[in-house]
C-alpha positions as CSV (number, residue, x, y, z in Angstrom):
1,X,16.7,-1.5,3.4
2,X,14.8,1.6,3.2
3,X,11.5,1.9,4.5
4,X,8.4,4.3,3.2
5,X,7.7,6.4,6.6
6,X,4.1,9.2,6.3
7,X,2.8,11.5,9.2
8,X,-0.6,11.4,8.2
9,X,-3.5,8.9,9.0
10,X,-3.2,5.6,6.6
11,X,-6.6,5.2,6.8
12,X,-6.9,1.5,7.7
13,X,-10.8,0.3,7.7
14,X,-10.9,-0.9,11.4
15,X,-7.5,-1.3,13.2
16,X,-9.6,-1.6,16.2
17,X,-10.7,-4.8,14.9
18,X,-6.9,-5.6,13.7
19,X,-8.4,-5.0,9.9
20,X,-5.2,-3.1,8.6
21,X,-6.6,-2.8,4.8
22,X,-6.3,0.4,3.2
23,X,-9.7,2.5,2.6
24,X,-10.2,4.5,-0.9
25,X,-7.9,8.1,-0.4
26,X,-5.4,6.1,1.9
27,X,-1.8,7.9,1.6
28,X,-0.4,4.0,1.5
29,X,-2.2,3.1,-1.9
30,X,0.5,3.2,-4.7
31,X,3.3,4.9,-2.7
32,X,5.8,1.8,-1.5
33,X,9.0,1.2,-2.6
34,X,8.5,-1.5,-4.8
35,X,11.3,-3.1,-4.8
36,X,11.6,-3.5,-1.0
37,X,7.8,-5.0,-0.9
38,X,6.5,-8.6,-1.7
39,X,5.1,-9.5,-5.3
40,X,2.1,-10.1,-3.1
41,X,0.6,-9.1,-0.1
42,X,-0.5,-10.9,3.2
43,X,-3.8,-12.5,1.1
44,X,-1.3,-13.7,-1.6
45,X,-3.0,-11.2,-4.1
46,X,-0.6,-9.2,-6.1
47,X,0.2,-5.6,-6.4
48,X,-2.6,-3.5,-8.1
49,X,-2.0,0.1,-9.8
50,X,-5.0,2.1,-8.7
51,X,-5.4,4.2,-12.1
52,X,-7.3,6.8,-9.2
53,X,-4.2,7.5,-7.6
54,X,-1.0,9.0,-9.0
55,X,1.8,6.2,-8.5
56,X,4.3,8.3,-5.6
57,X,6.4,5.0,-4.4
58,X,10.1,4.6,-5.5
59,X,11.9,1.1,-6.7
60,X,10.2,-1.3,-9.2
61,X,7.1,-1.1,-9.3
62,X,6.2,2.2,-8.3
63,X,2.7,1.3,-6.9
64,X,2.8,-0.5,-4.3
65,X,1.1,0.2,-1.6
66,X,2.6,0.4,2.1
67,X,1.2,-2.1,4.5
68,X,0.6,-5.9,4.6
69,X,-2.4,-5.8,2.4
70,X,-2.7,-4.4,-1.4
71,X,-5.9,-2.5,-1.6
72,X,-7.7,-4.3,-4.7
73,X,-10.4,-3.0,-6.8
């Protein structure tokens, strides 16, 4: 399988702290291939459109967001 790969900061909230969720503005939120990633994340919540972000991931569904954690509202 294919993987999603960015050069830009994903904006985690503390990987210091090993907290690898996504902040708002993130480049991961809504830009996974979906049909690569889980139904849910690492929490066991499922994948969220962010109507604030346009959907940029490939595969079904088109926002998912890269990482092991869905950002949720």
């Amino acid at each position: 399988s294919q993987g999603t790969n960015l050069n830009s900061d994903p904006l985690f909230v503390n990987p210091a702290a090993m907290d690898f969720r996504l902040q708002e503005g993130s480049p991961c939120i809504d830009a996974a291939n979906g049909t690569e990633a889980p139904s849910t994340d690492m929490d066991g919540d499922s994948r969220w459109d962010d109507p604030a972000v346009t959907d940029t991931g490939t595969g079904t569904p088109t926002y998912a967001d890269i990482g092991c954690y869905e950002r949720q509202p």
